[in-house]
GUTI-10246 format. One record per atom (N, C-alpha, C): residue in three letters; x, y, z. Coordinates in steps of 0.1 Angstrom, whole numbers, plus 5000, padded with zeros to 4 digits. Layout:
BEGIN
AlaXYZ;...
//
This chain:
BEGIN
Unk040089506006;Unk039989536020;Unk041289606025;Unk041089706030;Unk042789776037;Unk043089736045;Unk044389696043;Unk045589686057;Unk045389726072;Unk044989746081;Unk044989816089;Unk046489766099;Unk046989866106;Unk048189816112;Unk048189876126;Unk048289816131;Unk048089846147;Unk049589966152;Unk049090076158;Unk050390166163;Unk051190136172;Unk050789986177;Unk051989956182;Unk052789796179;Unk052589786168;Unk053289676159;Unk054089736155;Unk055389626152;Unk056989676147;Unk056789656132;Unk056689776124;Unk056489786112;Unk057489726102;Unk058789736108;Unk060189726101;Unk059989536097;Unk058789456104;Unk058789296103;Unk058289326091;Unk057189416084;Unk056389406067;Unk057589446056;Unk058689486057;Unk059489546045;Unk061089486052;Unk061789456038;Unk063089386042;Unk063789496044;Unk064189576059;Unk064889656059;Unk066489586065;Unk066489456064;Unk067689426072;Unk067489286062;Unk069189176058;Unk068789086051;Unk068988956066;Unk068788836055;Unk068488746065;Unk069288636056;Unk070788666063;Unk071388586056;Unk071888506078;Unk071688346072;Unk072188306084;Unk072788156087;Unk074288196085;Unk074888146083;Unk075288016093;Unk075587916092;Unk076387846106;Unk078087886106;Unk078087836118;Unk079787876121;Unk080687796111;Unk081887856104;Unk083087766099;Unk082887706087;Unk081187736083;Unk080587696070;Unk081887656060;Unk082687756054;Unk083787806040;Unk084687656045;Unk085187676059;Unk085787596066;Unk085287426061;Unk084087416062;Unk083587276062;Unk083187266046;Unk083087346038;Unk082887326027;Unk084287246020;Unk085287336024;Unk086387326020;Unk087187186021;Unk086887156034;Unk087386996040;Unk086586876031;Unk085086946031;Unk084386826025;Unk084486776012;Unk085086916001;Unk085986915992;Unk087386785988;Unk087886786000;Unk089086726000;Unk088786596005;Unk087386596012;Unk087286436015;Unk086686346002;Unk086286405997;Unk085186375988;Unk086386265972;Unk087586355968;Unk088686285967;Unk088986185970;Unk089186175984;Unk089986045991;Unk088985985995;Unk087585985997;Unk086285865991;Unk086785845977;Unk086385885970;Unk085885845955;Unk087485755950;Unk088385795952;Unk089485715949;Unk089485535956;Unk089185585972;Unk089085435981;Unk088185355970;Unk087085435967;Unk085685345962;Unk086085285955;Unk086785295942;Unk086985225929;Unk087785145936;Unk089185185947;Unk089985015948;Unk089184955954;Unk088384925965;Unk087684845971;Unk086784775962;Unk086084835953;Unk085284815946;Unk085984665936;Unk086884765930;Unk087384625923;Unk088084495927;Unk088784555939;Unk089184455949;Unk088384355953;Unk087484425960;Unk085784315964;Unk085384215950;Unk085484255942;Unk085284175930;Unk086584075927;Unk087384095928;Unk088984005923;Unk088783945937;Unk088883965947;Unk088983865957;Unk087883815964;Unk086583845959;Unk085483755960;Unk084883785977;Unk085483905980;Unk084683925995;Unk083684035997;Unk082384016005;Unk080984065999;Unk081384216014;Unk081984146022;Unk082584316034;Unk083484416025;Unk084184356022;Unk084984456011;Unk084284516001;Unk083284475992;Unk082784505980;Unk081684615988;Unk080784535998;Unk079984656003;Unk080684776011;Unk081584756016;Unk082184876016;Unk082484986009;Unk083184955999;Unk083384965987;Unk082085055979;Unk080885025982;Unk080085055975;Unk079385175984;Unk079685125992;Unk079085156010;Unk079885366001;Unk080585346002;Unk082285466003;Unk081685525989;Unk081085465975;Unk080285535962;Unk079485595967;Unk078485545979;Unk077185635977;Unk077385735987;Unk078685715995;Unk079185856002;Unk079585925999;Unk080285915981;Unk081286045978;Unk079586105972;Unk078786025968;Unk077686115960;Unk077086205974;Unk076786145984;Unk076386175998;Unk076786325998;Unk078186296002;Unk079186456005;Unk079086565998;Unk078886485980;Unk078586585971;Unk077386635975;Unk076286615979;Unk075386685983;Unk075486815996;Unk076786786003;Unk076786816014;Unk077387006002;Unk078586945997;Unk079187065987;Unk078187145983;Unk077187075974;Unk076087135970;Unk075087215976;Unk074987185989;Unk074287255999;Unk075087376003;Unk075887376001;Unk076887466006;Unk076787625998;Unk077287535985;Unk077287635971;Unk076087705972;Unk074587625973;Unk072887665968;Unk073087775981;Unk073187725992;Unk073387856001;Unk073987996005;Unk074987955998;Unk076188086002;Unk075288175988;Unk075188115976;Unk074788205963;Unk073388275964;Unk072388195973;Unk071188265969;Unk070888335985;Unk071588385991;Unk072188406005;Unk070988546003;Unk070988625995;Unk070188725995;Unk069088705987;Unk068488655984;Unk067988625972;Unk066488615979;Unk065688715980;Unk064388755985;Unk063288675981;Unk063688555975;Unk062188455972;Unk062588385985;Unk063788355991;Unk063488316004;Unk063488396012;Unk062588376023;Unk061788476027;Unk062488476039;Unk063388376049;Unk063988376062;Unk065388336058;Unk065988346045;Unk067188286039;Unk067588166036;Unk068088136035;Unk068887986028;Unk069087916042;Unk068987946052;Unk069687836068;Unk068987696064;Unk067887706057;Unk067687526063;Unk068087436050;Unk068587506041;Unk068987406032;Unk070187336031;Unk071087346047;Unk071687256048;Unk070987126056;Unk069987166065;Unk068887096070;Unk068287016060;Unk068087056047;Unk067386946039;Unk068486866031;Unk069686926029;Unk070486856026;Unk070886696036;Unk071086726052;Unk070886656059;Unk069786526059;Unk068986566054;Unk067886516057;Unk068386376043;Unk068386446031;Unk068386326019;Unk069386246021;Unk070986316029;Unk071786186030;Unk071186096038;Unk070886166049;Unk069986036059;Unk068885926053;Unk068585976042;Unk067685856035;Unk068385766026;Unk069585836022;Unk070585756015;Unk071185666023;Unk071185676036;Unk072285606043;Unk071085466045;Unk069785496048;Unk068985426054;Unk068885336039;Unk068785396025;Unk068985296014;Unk070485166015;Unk071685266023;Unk072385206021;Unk072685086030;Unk071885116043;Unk071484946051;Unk070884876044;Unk069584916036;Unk069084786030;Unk069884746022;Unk070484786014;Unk070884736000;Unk072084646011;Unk073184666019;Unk073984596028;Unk073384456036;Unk071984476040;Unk071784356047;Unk071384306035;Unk070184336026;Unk069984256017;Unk071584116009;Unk072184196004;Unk073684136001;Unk074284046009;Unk074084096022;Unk074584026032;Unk073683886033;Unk072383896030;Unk071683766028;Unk071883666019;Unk072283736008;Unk072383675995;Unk073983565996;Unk074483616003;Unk075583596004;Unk075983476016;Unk074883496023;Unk074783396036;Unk074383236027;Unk073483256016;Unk072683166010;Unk073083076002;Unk074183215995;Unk075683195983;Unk076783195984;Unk077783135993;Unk078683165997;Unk079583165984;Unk080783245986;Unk081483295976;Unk083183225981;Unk083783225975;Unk085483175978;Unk085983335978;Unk087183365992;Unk087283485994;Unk088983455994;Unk089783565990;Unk090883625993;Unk091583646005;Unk091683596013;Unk091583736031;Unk092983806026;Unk094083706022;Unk095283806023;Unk094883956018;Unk094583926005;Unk094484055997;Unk093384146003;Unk092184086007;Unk091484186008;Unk091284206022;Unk091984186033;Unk092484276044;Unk093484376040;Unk094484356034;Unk095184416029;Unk094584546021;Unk093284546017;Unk093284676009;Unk092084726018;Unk090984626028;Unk090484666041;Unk091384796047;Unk092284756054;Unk092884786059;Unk093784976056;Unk093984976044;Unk094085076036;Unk092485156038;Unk091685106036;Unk090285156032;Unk089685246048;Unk090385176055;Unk089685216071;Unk090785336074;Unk092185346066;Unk092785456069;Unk092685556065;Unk091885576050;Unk091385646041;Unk090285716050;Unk089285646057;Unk088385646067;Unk088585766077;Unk089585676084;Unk090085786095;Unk090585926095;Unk091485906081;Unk091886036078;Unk090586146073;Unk089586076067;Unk088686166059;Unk087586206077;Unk087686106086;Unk087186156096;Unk087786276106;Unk088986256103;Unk089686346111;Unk089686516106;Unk089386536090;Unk089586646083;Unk087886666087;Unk086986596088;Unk085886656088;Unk085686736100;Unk086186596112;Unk085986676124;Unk086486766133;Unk087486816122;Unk088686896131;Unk087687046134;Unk088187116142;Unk087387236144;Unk086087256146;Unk084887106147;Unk084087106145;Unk083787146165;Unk082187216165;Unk081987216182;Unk081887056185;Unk081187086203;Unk080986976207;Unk079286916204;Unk079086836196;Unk077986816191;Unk076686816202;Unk077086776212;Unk075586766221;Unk075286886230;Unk076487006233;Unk076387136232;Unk075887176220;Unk076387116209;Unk075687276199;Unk074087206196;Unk073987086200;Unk072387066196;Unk071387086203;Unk072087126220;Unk071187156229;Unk071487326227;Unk071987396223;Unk071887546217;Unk070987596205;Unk071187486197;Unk070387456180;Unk071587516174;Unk072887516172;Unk073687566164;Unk074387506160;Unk073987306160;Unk074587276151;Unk074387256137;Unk075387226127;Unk075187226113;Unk075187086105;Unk074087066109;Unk073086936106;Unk073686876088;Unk074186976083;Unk075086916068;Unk075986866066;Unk076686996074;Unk078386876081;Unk078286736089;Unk077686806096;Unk077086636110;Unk076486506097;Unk075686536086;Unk075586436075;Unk076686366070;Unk077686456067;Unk078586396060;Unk079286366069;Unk080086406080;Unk080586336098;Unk080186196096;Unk078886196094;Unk078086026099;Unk078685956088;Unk078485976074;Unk078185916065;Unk080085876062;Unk080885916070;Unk082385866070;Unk082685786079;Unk082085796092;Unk081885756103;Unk081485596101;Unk080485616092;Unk079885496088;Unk080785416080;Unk081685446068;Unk082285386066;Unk083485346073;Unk083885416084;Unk084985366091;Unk084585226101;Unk083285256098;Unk082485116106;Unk082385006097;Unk082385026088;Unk082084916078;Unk083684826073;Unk084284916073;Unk086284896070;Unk086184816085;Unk085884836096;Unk086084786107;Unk085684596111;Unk084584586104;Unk083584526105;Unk084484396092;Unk084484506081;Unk085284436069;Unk086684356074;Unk087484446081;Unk088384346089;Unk088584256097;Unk087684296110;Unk087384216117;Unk086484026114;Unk086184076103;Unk085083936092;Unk086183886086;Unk087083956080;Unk088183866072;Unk089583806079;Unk089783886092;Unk090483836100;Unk089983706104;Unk088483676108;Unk088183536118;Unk088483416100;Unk087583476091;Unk087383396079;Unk089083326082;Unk089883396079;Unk091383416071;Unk092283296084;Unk091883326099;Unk092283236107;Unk091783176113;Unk090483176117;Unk089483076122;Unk088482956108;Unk088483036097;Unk087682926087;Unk086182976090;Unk086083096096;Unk084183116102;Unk084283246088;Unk084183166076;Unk084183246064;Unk082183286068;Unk081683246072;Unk079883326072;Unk080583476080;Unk081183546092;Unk081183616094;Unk081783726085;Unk082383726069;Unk081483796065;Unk080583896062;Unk079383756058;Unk077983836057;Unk077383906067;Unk077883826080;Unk077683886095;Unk077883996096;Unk078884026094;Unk079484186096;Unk078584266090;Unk078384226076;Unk077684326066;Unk076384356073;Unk075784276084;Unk074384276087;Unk074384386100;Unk075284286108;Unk075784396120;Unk076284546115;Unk076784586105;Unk076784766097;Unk075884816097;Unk074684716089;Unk073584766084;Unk072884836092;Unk072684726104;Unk072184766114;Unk071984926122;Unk073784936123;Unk074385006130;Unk073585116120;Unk074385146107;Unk073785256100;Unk072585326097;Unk071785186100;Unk070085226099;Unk069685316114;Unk070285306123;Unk070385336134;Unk070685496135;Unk071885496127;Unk072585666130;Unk071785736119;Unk071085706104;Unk069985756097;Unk068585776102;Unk068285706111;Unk067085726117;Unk067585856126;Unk068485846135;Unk068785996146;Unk068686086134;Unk069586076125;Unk070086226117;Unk068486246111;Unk067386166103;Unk066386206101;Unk065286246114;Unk065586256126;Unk064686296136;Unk064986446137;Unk066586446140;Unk066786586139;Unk066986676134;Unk066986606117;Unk066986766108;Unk065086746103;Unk064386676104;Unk063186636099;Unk062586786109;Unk062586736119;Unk062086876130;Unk062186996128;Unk063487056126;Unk063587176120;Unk063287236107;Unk062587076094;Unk062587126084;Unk060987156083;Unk060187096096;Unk059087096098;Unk058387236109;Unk060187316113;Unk059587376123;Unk059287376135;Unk059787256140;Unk059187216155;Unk060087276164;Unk059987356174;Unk060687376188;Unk061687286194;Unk063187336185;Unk064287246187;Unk064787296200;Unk064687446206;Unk065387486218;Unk064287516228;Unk063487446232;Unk062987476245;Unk062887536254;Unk064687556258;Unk065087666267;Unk065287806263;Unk065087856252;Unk065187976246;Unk063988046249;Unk062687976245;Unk061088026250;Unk061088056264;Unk061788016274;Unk061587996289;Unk062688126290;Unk063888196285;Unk064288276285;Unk063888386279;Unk063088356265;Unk062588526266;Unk061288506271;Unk060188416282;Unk059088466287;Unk059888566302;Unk060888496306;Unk061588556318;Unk061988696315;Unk062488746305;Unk062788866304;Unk061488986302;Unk060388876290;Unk059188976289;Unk058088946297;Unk058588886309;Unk057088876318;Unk057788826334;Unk059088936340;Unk059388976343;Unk058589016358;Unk057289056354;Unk057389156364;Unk055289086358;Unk054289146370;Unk052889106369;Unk052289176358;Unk052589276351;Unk051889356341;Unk051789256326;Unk052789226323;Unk053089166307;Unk052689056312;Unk052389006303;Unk051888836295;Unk051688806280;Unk052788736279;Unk052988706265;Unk051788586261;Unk051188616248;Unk049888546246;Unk049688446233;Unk051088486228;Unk051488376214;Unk053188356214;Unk053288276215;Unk055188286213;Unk055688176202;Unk056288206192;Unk056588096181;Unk057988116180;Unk058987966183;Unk060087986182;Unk060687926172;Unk061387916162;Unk061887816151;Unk063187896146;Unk063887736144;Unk065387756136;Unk065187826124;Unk066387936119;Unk066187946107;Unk067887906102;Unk068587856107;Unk069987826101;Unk070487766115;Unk071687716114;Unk072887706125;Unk072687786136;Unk072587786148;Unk072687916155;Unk071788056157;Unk070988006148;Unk069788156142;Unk068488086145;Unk067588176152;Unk066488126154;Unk065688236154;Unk064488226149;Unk063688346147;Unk062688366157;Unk062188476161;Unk060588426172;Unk059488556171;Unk058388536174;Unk057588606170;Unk056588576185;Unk056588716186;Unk055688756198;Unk054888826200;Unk053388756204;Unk052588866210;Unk052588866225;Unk052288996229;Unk052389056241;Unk051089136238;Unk050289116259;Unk049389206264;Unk049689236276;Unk049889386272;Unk050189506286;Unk049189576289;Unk049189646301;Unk048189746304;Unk048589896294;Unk049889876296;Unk050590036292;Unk051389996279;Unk050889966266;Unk051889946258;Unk052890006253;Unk053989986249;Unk055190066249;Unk055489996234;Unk056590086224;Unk057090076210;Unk057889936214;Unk057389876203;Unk057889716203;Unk059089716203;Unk059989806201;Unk061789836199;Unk061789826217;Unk061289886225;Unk061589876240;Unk061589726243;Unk060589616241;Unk060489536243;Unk061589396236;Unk061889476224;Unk063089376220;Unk064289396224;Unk064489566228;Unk065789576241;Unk065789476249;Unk065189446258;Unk064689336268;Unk065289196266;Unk065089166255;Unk065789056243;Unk067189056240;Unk067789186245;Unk069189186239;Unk070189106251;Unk070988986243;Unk071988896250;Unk071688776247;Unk070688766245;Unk069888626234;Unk070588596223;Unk071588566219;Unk072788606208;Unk071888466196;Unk071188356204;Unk070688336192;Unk069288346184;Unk068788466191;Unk067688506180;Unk068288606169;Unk068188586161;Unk068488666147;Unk067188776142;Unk066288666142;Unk064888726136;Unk063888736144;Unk063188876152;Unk062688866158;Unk061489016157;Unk060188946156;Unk059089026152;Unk058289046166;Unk057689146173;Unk056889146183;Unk055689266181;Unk054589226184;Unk052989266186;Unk052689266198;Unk052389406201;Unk051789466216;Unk050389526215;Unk050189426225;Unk048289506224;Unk047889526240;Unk047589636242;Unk046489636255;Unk045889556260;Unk046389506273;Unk045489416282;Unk044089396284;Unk043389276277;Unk042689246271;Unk041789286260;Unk042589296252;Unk042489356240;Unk042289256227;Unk041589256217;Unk042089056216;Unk043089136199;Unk043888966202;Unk044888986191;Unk044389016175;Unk045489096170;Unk045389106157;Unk045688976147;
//
């Protein structure tokens, strides 16, 4: 059956004459930091680790373990980074690499939500089994553990935007923001770890603890459920900017003639968002006029439009 193509469809949307690389902001920037955090995890892990074991405290050890499945975490975050920047042109993806830091996002977030259970679970075991604990020593390397924390929070977050601006834009970078949480989380758990071995160590209320470990869990199952809502949506496609569709019907339907009759708007990276429009005019005009119209919209990147004659039905 032949193609037939309407003369007033934007032809340049059937053939890659332009690439679709779409990048988020400071990407090199955040790869780089997550690099260096990824070190000062993996180092904390082993002391804590063994520490939690020599001194017999289940907040330290989950920490500890909490900080393993972050350095593998982050490495994903690197990995997403790498898979992106290399297959950046690479024409089997058809809208570019943007959401594979989105799906990178997405797996820490289920890691993190493994890493509540596996925490309360412990924390139960531990309520049932009480253990003989250390506090000197293992505040003492707590304490070390939560600065390792802060610091690896501070390199993540330096230069980053303001998160609830760039999410009501769609420009933020849902990979970085993974690994953000997933340090974040550990600085909660060093917190939590302290605050349990401090009461243990001068109060004798050695169950808090397990407490603590339960109260993390919590928390963390908490901030994996958000991060899986909001990269889940964009991995599915769903209309993350709202207010973007309500700015280009204002520019193309402006005036009583136009009515746009299909509008599809979706992320394709950080900041990039694609949309595809049909339009019915009385007087149609080359779809290049109508994406002039569009220009100032700095975050549409990809943008295809179909004009047909008022009541004409669509192609």
């Amino acid at each position: 059956m032949p193609i037939v193509v309407d003369p007033y469809y934007d032809e340049s949307s059937l053939r890659p004459m332009h690439d679709h690389v779409f990048p988020g902001r400071g990407q090199d920037h955040h790869e780089r930091r997550t690099w260096m955090v990824i070190m000062l995890t993996a180092s904390m892990m082993v002391i804590e680790i063994i520490s939690g074991l020599i001194f017999g405290s289940m907040a330290l050890l989950a920490d500890g373990w909490h900080m393993a499945s972050h350095a593998a975490a982050l490495s994903i975050t690197v990995a997403a980074y790498f898979f992106a920047r290399r297959h950046a042109r690479n024409p089997r993806f058809c809208f570019g690499t943007g959401k594979v830091g989105e799906l990178a996002g997405f797996s820490s977030a289920l890691l993190l939500a493994g890493i509540a259970l596996i925490m309360a679970y412990e924390s139960f075991r531990r309520f049932l089994a009480p253990v003989s604990i250390s506090f000197d020593e293992a505040i003492a390397v707590a304490v070390i553990g939560l600065t390792v924390n802060l610091v690896s929070a501070w390199m993540l977050g330096e230069g980053r935007p303001h998160e609830h601006d760039d999410d009501r834009r769609g420009q933020a970078d849902h990979n970085i923001r993974a690994a953000y949480v997933h340090v974040l989380a550990d600085a909660l758990t060093s917190i939590l770890a302290i605050a349990a071995l401090m009461a243990g160590r001068f109060q004798g209320w050695a169950w808090m603890d397990p407490a603590m470990g339960i109260v993390g869990a919590v928390v963390i199952a908490r901030w994996s459920y958000n991060l899986l809502v909001d990269t889940g949506s964009i991995l599915l496609d769903m209309n993350v900017h709202a207010g973007l569709d309500d700015r280009i019907r204002e520019r193309l339907e402006d005036d009583s003639e136009g009515r746009i009759d299909d509008l599809h708007v979706w992320r394709l990276g950080p900041g990039h968002f694609a949309a595809i429009i049909s339009l019915a005019v009385p007087e149609p005009r080359p779809p290049s006029w109508y994406k002039s119209r569009l220009d100032g919209l700095d975050e549409l990147s990809h943008v295809t439009v179909e004009v047909n004659p008022k009541g004409a039905p669509r192609s």
